[in-house]
PDB file with one MODEL, atoms N, CA, C and O in Angstrom:
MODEL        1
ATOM      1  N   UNK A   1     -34.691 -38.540  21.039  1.00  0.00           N
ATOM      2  CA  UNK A   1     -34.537 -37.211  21.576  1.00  0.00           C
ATOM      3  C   UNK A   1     -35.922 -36.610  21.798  1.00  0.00           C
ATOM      4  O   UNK A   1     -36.601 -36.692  20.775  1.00  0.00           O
ATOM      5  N   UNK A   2     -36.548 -36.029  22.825  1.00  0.00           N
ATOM      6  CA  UNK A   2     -37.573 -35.512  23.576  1.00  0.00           C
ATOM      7  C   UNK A   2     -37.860 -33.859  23.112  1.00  0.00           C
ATOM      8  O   UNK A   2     -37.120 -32.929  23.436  1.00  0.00           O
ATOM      9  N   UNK A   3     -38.652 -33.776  22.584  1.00  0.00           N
ATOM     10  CA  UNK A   3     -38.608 -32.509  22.218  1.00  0.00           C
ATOM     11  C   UNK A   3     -39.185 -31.780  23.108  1.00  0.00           C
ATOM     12  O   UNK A   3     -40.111 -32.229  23.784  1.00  0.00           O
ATOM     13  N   UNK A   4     -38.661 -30.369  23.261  1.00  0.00           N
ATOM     14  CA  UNK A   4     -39.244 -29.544  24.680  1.00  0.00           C
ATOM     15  C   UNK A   4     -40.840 -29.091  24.049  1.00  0.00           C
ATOM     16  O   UNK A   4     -40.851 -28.638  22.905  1.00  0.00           O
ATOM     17  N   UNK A   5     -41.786 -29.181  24.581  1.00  0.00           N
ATOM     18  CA  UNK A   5     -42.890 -28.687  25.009  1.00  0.00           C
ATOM     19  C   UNK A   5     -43.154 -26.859  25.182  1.00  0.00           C
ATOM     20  O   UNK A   5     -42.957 -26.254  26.236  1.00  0.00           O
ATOM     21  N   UNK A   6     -43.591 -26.277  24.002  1.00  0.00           N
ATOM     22  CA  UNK A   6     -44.088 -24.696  24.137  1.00  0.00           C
ATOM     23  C   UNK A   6     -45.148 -24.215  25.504  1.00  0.00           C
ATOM     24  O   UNK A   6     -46.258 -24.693  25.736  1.00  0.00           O
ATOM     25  N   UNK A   7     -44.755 -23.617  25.945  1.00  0.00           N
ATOM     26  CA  UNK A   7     -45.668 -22.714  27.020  1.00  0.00           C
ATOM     27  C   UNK A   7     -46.465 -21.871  26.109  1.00  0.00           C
ATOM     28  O   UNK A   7     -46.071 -20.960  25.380  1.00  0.00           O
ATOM     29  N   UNK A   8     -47.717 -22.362  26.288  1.00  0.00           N
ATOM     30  CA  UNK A   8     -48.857 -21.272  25.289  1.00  0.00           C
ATOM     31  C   UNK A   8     -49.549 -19.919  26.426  1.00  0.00           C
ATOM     32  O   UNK A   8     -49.906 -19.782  27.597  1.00  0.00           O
ATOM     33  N   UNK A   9     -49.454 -19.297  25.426  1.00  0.00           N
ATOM     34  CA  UNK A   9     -50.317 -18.146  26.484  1.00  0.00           C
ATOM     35  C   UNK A   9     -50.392 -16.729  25.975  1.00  0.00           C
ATOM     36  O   UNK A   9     -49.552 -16.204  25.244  1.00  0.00           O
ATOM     37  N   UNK A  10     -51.549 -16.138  26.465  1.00  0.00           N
ATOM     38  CA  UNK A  10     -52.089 -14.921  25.415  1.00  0.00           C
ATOM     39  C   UNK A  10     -51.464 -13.239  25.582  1.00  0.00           C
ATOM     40  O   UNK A  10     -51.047 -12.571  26.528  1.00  0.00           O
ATOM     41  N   UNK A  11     -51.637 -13.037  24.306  1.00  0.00           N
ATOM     42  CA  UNK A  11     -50.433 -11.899  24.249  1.00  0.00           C
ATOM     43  C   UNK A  11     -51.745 -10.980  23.467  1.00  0.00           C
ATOM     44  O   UNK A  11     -52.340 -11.140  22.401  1.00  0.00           O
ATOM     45  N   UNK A  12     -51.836 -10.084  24.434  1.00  0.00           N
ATOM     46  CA  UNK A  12     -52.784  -8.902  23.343  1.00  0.00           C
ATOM     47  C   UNK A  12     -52.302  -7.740  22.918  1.00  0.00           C
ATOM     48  O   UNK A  12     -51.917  -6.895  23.727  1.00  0.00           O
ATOM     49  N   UNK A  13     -52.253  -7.516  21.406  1.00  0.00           N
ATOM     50  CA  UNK A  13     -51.517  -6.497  20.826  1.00  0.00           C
ATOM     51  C   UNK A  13     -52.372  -5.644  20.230  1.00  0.00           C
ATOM     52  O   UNK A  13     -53.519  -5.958  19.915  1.00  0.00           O
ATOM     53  N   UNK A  14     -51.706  -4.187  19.990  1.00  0.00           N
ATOM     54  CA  UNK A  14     -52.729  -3.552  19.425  1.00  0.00           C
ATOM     55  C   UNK A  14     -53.350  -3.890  18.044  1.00  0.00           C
ATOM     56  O   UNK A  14     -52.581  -4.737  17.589  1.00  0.00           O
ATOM     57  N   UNK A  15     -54.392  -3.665  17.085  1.00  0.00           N
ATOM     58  CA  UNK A  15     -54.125  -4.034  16.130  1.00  0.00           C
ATOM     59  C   UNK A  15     -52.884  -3.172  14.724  1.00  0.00           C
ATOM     60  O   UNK A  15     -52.620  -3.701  13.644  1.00  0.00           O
ATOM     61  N   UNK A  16     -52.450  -2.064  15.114  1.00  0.00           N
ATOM     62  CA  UNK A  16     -51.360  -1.556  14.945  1.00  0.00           C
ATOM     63  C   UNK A  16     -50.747  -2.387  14.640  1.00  0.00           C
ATOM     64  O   UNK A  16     -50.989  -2.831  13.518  1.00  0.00           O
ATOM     65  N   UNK A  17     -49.685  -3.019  15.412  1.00  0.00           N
ATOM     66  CA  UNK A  17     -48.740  -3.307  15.523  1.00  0.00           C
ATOM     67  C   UNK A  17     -49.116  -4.297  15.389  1.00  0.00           C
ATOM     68  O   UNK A  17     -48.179  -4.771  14.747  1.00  0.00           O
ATOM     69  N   UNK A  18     -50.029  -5.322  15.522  1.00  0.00           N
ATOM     70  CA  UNK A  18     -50.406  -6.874  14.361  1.00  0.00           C
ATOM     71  C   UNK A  18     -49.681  -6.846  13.357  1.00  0.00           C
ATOM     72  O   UNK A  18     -48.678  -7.473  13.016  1.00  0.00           O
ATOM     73  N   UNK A  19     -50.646  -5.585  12.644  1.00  0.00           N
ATOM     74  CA  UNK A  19     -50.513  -5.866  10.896  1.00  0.00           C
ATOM     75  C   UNK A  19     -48.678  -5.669  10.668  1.00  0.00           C
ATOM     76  O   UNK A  19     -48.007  -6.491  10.044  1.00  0.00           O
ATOM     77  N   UNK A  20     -48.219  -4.660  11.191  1.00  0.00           N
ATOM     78  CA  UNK A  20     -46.505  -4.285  11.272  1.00  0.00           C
ATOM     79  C   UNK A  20     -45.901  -5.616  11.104  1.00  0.00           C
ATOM     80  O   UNK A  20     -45.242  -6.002  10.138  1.00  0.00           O
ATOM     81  N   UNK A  21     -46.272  -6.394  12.376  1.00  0.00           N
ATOM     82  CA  UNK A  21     -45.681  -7.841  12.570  1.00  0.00           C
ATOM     83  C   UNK A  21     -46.254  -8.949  11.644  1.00  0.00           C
ATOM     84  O   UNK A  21     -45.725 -10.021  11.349  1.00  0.00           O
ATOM     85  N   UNK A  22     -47.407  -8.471  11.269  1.00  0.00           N
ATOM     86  CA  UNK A  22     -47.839  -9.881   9.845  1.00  0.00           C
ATOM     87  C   UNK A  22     -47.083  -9.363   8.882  1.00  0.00           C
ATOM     88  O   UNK A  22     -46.566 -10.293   8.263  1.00  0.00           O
ATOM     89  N   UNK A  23     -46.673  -8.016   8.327  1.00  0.00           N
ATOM     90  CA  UNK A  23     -45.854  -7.163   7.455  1.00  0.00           C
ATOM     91  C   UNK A  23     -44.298  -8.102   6.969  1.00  0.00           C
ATOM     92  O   UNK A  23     -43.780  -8.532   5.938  1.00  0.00           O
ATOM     93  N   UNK A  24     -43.977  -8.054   8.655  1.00  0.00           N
ATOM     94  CA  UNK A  24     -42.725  -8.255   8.670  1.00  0.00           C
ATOM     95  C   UNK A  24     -42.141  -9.225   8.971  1.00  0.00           C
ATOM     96  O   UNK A  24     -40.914  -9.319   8.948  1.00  0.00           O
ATOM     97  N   UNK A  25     -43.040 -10.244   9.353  1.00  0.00           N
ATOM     98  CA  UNK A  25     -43.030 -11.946   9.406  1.00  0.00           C
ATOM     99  C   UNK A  25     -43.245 -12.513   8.155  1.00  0.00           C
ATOM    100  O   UNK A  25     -42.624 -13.536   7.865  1.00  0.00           O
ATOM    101  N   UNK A  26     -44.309 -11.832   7.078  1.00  0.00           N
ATOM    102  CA  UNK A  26     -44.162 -12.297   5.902  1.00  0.00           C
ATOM    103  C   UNK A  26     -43.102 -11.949   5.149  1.00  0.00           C
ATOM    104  O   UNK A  26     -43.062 -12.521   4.060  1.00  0.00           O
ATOM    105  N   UNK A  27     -42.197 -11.163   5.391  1.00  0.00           N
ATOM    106  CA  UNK A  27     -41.431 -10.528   4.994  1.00  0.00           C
ATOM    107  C   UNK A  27     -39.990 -11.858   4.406  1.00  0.00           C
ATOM    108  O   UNK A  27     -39.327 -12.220   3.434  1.00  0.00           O
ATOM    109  N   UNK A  28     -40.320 -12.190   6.327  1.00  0.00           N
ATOM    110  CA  UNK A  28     -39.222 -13.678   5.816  1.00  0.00           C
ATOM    111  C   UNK A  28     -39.562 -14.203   6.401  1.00  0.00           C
ATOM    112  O   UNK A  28     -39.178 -14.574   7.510  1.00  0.00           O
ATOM    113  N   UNK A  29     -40.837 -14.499   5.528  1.00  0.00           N
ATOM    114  CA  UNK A  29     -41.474 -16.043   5.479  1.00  0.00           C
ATOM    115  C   UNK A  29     -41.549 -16.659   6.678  1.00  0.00           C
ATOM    116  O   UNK A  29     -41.224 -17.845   6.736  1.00  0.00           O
ATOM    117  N   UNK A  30     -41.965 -16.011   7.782  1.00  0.00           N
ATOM    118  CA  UNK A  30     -43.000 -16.579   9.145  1.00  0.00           C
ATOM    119  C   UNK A  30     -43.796 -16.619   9.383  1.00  0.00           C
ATOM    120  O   UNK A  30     -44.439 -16.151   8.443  1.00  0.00           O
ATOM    121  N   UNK A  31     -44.781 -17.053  10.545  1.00  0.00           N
ATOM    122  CA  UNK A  31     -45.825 -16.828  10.692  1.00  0.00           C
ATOM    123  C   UNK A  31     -45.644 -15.596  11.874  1.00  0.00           C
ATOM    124  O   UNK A  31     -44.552 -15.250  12.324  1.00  0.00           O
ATOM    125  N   UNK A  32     -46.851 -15.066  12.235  1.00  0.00           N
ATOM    126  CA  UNK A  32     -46.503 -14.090  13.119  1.00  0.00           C
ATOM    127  C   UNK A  32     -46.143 -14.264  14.803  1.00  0.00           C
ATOM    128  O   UNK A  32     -45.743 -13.427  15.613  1.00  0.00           O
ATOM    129  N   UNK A  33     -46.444 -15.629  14.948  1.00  0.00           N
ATOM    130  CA  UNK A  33     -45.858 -16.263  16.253  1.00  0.00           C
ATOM    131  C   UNK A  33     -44.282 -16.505  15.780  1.00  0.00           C
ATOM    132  O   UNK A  33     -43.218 -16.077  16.229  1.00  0.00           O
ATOM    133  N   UNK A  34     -44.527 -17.156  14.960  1.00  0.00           N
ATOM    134  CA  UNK A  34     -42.307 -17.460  14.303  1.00  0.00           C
ATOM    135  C   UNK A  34     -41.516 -16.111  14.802  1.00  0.00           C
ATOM    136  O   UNK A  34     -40.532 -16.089  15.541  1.00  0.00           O
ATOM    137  N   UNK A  35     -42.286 -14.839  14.134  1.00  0.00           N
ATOM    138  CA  UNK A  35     -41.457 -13.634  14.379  1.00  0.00           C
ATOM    139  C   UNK A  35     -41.630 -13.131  15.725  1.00  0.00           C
ATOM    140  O   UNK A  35     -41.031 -12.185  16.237  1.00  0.00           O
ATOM    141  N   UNK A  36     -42.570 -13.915  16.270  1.00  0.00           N
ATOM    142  CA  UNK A  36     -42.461 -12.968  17.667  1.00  0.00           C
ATOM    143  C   UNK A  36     -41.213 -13.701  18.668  1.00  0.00           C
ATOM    144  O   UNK A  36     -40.377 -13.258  19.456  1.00  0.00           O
ATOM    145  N   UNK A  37     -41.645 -15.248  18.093  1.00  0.00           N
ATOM    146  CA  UNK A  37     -40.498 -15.924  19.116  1.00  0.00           C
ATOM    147  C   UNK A  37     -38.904 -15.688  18.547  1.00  0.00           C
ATOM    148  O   UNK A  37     -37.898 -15.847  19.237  1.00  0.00           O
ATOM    149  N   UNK A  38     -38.921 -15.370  17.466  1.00  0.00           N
ATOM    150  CA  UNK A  38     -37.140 -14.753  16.675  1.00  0.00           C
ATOM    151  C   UNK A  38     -37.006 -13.613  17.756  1.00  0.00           C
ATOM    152  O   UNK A  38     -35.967 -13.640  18.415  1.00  0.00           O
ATOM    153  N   UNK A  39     -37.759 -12.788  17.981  1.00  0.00           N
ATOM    154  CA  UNK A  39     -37.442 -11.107  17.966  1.00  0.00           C
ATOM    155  C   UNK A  39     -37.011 -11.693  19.659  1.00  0.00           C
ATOM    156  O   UNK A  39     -35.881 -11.545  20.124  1.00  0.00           O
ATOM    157  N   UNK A  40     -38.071 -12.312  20.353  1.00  0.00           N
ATOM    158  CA  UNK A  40     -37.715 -12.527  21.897  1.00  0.00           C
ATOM    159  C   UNK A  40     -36.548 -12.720  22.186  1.00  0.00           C
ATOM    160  O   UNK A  40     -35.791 -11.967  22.797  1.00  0.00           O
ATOM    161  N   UNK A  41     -36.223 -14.374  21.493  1.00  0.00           N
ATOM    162  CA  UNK A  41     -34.907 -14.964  21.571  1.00  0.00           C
ATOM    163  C   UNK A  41     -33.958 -13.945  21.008  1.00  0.00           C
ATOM    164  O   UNK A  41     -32.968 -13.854  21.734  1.00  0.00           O
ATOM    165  N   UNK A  42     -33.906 -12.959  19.720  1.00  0.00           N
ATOM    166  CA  UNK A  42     -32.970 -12.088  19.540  1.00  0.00           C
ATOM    167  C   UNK A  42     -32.821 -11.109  20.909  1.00  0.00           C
ATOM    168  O   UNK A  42     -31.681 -10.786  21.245  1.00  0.00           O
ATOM    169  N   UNK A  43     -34.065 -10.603  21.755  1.00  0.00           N
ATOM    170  CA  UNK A  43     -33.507  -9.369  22.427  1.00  0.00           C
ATOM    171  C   UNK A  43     -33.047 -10.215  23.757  1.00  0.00           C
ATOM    172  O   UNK A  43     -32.406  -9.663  24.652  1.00  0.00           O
ATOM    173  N   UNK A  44     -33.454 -11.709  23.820  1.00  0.00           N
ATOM    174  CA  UNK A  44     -32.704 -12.402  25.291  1.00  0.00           C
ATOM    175  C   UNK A  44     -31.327 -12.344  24.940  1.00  0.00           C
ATOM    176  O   UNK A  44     -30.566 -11.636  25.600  1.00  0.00           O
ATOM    177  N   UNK A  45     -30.959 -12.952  24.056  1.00  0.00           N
ATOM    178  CA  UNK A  45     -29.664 -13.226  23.689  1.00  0.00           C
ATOM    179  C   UNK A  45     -28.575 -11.982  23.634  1.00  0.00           C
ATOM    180  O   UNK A  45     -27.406 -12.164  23.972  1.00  0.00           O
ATOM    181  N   UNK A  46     -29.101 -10.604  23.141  1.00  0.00           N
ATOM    182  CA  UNK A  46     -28.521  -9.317  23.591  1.00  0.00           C
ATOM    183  C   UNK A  46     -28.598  -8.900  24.742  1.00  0.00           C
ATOM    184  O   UNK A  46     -27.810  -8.002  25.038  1.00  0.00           O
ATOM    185  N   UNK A  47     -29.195  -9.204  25.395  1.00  0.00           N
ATOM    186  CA  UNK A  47     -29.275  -8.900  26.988  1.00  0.00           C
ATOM    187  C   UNK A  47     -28.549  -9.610  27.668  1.00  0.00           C
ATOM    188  O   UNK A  47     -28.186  -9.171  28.759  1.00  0.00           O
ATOM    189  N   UNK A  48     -27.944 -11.453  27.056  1.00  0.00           N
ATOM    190  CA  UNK A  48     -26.849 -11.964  28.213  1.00  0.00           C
ATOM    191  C   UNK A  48     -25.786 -11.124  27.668  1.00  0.00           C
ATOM    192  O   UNK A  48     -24.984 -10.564  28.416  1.00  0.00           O
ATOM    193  N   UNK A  49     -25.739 -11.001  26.271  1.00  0.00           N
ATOM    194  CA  UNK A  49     -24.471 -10.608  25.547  1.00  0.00           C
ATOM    195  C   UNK A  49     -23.887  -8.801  26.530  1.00  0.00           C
ATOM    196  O   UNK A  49     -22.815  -8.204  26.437  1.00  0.00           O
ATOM    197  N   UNK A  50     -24.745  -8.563  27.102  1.00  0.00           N
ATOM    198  CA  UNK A  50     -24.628  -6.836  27.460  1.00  0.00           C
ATOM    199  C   UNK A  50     -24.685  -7.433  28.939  1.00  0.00           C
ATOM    200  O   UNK A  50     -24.756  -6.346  29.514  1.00  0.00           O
ATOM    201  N   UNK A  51     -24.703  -8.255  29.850  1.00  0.00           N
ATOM    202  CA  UNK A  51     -24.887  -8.415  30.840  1.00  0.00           C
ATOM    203  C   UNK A  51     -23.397  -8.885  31.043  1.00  0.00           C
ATOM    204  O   UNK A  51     -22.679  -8.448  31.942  1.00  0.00           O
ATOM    205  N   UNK A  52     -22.966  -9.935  29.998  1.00  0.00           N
ATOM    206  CA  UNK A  52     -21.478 -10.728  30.017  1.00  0.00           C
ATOM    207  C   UNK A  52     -20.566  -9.637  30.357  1.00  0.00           C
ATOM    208  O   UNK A  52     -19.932  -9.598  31.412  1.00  0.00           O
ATOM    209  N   UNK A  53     -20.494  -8.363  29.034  1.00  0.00           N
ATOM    210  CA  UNK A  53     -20.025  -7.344  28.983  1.00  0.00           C
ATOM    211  C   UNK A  53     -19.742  -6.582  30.223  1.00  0.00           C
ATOM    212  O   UNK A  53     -18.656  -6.195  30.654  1.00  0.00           O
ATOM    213  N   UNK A  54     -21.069  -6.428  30.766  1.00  0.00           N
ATOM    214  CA  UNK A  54     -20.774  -5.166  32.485  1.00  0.00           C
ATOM    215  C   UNK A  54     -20.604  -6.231  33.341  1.00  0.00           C
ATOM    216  O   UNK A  54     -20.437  -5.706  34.442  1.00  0.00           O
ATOM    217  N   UNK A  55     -20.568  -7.060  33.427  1.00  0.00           N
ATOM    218  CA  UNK A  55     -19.943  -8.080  34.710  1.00  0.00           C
ATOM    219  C   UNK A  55     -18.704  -9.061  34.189  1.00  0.00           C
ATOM    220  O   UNK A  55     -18.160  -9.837  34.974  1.00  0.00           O
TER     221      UNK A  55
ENDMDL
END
């Protein structure tokens, strides 16, 4: 089985909202890329779920 290949590429945040997200990635035990790619895939996945809904 072939594992898919990550698209890398730069994301500039304030430092604000870094530390929030190192906060809250350590929180449960991620790194702060882990939590960014959870939170994405969580708000894609509500967006087909609300898209299914109005169509």
């Amino acid at each position: 089985m072939a594992v898919e290949e990550r698209k890398p590429f730069l994301l500039r945040i304030p430092p604000d909202l870094w530390k929030e997200l190192e906060q809250w990635a350590a929180a449960e035990l991620r790194s702060v890329n882990g939590q960014i790619e959870y939170l994405l895939r969580q708000a894609v996945a509500k967006r087909k779920r609300t898209q299914s809904e109005k169509g």
